[in-house]
N, CA, C and O of each residue as an XYZ file, in Angstrom:
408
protein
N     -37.380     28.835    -38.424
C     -37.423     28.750    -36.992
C     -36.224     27.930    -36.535
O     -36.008     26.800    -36.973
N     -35.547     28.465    -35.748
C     -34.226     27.670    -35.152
C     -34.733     27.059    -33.713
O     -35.570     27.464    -32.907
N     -33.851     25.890    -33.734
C     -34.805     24.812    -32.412
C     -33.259     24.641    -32.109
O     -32.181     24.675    -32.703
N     -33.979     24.358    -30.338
C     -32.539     23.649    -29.587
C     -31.936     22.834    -30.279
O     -32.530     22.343    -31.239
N     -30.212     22.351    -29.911
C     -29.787     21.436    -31.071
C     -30.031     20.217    -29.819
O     -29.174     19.340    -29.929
N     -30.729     20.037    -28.988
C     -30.989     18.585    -28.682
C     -32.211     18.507    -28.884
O     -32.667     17.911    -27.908
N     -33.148     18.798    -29.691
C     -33.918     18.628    -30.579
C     -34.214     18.109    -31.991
O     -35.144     17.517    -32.538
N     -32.947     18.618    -32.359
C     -32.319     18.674    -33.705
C     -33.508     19.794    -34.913
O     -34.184     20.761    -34.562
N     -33.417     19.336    -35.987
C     -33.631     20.675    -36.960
C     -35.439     20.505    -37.633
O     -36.098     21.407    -38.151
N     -35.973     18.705    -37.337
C     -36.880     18.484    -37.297
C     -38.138     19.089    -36.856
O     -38.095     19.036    -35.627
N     -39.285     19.661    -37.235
C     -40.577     19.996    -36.533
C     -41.763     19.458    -37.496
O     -41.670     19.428    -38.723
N     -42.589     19.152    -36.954
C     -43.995     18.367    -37.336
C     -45.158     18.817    -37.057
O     -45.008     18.720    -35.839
N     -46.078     19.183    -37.151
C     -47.362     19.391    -37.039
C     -48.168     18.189    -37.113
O     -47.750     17.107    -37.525
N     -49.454     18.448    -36.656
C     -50.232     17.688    -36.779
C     -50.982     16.670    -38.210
O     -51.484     15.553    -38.333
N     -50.730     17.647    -38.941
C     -50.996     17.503    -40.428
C     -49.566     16.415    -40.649
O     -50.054     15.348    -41.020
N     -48.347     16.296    -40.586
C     -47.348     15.597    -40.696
C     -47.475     13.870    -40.003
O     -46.556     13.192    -40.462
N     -48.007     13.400    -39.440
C     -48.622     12.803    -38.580
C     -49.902     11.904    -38.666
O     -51.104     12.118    -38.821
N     -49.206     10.940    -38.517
C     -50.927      9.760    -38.579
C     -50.431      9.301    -37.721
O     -49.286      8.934    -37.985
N     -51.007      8.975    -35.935
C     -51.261      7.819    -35.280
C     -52.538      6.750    -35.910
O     -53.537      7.021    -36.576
N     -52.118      5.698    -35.484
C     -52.209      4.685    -35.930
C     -52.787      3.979    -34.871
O     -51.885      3.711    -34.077
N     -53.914      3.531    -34.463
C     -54.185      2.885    -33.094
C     -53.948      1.033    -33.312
O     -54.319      0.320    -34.245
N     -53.243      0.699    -32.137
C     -52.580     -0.966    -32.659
C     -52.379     -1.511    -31.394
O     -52.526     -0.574    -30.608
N     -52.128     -2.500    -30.798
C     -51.282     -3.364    -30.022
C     -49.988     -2.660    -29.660
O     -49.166     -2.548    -30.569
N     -49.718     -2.218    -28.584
C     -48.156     -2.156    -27.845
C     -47.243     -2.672    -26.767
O     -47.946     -2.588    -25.760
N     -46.648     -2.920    -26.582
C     -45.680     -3.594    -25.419
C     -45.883     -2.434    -24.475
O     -46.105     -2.745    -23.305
N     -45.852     -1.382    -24.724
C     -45.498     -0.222    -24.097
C     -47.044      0.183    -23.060
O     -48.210      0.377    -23.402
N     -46.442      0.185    -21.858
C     -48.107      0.707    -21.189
C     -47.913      2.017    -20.735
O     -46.814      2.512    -20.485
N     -49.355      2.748    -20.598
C     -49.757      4.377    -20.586
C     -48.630      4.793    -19.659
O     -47.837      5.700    -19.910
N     -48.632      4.012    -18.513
C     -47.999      4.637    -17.211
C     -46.423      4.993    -17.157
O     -45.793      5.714    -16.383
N     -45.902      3.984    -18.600
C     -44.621      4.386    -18.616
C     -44.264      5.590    -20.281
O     -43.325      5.792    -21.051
N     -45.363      5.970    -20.134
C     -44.913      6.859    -21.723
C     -44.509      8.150    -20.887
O     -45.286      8.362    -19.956
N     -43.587      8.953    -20.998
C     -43.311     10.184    -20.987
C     -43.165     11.082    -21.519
O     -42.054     11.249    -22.022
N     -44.370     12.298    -21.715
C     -44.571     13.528    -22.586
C     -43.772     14.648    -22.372
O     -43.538     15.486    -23.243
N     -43.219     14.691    -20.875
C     -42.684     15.573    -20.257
C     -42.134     16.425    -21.422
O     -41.593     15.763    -22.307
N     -42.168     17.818    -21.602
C     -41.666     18.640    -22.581
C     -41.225     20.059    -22.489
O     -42.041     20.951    -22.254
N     -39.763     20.332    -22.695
C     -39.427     21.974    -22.768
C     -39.948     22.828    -23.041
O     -40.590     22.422    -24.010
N     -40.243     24.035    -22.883
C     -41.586     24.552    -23.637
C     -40.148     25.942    -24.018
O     -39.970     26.393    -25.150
N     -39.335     26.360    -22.802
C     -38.443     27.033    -23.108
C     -37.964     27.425    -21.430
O     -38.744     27.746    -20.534
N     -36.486     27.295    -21.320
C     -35.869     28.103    -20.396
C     -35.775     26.809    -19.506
O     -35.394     25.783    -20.071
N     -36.033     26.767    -18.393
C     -36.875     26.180    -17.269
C     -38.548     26.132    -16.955
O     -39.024     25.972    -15.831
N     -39.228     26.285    -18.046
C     -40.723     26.361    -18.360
C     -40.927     24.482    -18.904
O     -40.547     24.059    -19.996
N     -41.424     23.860    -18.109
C     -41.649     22.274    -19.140
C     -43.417     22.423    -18.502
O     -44.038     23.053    -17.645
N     -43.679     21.308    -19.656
C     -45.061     20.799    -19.340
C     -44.870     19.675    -19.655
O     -44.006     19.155    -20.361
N     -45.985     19.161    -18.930
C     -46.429     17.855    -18.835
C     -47.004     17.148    -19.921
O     -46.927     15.920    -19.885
N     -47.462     17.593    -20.701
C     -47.991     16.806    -22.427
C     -47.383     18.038    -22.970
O     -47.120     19.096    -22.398
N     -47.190     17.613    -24.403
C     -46.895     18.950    -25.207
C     -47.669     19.470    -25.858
O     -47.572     19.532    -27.084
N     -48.834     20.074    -25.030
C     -50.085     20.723    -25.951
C     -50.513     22.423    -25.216
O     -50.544     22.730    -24.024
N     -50.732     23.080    -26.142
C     -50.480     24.442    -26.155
C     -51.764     24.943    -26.967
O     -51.830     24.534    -28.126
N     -52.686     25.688    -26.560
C     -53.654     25.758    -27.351
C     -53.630     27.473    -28.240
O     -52.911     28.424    -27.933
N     -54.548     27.421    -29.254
C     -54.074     28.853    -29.726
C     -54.065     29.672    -29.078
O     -54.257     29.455    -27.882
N     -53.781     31.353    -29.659
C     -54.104     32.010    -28.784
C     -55.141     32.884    -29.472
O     -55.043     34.100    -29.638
N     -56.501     31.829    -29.984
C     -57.455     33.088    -30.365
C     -58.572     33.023    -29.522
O     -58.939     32.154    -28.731
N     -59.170     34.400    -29.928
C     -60.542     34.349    -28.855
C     -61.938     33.604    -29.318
O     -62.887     34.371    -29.484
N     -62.128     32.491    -29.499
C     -62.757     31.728    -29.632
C     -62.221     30.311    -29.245
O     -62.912     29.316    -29.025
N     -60.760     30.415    -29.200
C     -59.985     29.101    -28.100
C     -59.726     29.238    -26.776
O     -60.050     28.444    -25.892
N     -59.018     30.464    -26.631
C     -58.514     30.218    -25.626
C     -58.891     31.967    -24.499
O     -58.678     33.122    -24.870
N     -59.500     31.479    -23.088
C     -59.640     32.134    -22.250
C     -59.385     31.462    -21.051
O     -58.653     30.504    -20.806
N     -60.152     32.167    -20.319
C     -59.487     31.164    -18.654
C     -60.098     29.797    -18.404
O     -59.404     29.025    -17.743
N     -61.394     29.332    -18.861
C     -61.630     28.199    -18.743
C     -60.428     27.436    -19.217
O     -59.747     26.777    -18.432
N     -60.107     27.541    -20.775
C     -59.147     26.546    -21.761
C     -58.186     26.526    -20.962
O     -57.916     25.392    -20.568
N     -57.257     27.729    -20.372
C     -56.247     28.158    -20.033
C     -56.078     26.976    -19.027
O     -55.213     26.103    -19.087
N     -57.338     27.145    -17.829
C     -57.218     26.184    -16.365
C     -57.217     24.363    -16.916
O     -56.657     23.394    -16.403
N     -58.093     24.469    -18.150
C     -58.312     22.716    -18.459
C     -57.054     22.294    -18.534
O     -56.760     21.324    -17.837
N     -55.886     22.987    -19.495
C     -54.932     22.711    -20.125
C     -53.759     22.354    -19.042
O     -53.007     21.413    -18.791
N     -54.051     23.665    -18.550
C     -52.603     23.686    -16.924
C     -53.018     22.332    -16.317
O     -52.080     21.535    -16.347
N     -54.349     21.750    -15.679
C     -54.699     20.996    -14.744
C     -54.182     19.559    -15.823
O     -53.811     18.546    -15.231
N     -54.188     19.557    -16.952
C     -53.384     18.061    -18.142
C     -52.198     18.244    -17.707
O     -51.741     17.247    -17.148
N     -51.155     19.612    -17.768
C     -49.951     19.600    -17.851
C     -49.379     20.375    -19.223
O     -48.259     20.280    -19.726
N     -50.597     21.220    -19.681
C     -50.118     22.066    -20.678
C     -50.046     23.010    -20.521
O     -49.656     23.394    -19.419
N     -50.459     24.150    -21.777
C     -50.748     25.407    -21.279
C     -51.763     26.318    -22.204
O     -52.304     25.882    -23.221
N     -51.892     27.324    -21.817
C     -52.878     27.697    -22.361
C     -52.358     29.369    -22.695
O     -51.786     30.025    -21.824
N     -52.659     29.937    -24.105
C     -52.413     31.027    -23.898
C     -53.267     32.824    -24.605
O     -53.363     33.400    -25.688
N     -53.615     33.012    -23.430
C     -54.817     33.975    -23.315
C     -54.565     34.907    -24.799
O     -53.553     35.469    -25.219
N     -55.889     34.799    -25.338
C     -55.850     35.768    -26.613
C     -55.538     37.227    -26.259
O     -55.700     37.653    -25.116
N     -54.891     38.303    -27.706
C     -54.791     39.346    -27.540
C     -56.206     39.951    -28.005
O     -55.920     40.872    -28.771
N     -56.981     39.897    -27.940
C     -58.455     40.288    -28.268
C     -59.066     41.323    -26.585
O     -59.922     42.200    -26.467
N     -58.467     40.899    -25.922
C     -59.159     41.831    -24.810
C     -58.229     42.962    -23.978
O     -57.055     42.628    -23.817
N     -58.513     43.868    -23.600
C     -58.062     44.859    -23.376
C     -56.894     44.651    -22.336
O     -56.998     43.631    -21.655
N     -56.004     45.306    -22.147
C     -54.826     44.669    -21.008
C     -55.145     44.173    -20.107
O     -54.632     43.158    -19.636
N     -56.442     45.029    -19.489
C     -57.191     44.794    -17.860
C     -57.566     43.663    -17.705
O     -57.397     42.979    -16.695
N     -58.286     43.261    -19.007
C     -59.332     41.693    -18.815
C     -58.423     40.748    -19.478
O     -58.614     39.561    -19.738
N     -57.324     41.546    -19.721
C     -55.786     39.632    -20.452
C     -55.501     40.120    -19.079
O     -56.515     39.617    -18.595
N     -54.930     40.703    -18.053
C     -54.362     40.507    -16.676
C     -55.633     39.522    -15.616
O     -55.457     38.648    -14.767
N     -57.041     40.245    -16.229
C     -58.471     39.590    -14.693
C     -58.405     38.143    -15.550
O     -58.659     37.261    -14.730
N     -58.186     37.598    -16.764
C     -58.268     35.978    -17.130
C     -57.105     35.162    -16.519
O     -57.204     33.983    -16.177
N     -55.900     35.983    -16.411
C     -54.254     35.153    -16.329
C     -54.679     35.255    -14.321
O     -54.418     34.427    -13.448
N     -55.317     36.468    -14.220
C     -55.683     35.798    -12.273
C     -56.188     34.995    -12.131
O     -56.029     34.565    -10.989
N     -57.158     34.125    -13.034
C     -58.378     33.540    -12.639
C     -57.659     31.812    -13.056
O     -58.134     30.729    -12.714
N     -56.692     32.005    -13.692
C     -55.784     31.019    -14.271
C     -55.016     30.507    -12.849
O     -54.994     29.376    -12.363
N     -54.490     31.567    -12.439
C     -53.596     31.364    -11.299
C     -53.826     31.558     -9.973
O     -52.906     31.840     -9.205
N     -55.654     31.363     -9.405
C     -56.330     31.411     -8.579
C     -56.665     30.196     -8.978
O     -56.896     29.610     -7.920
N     -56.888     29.223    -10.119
C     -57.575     28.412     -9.825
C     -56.599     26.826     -9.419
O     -55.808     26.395    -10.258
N     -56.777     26.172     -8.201
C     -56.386     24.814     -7.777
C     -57.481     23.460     -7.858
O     -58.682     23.213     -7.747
N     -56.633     23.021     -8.036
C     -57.318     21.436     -7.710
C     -59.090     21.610     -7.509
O     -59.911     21.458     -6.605
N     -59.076     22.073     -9.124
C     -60.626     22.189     -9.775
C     -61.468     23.347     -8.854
O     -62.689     23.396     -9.004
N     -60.905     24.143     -8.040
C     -61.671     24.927     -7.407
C     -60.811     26.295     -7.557
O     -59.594     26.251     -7.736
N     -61.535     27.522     -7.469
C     -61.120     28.683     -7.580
C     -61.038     28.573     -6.153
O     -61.665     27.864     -5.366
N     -59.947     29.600     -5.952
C     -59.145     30.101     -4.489
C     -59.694     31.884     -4.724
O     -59.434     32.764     -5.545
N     -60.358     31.796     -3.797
C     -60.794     33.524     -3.395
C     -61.790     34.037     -4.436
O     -61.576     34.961     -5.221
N     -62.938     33.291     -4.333
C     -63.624     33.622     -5.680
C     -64.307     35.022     -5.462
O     -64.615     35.445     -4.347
N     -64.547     35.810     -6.837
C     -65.358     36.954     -6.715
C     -67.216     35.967     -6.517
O     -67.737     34.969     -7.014
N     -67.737     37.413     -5.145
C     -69.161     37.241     -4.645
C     -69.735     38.185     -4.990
O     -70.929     38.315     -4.718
């Protein structure tokens, strides 16, 4: 996998990785996750959930966007119902659906 070179050549997983919970100088309000995801696409934490159908649908999809991540709809459902989940993604605001089906 080739990565931006202001990235450099490094990638990690979770498995690579032990936080360590301790004492810091550093407080929450000044940590910044802010992250490229690609192009002009950033999010706000760098968390991206799978894309299988037992992770990820429009609930996961909306939790993730409303953190600052993203979420991305499994290929398990037919074009119609991956297009009616990605509406329901992008109907939903500030914890409330906009134009709900009655």
């Amino acid at each position: 996998m080739k990565f931006a070179p202001e990235y450099g050549e490094l990638a990690l997983t979770f498995d690579d990785v032990l936080l360590a919970p301790g004492y810091s100088e550093v407080l929450p309000a000044e940590v910044n996750l802010h992250t490229r995801l690609a192009g002009d696409l950033h999010l706000n934490i760098p968390v991206m959930s799978a894309a299988m159908d037992t992770v990820t649908e429009a609930a996961m999809a909306i939790g993730l966007a409303r953190l600052g991540g993203i979420g991305i709809i499994h290929r398990n459902l037919t074009p119609e119902e991956q297009a009616e989940e990605v509406d329901k993604v992008k109907r939903s605001e500030s914890g409330m659906i906009v134009d709900p089906l009655t």
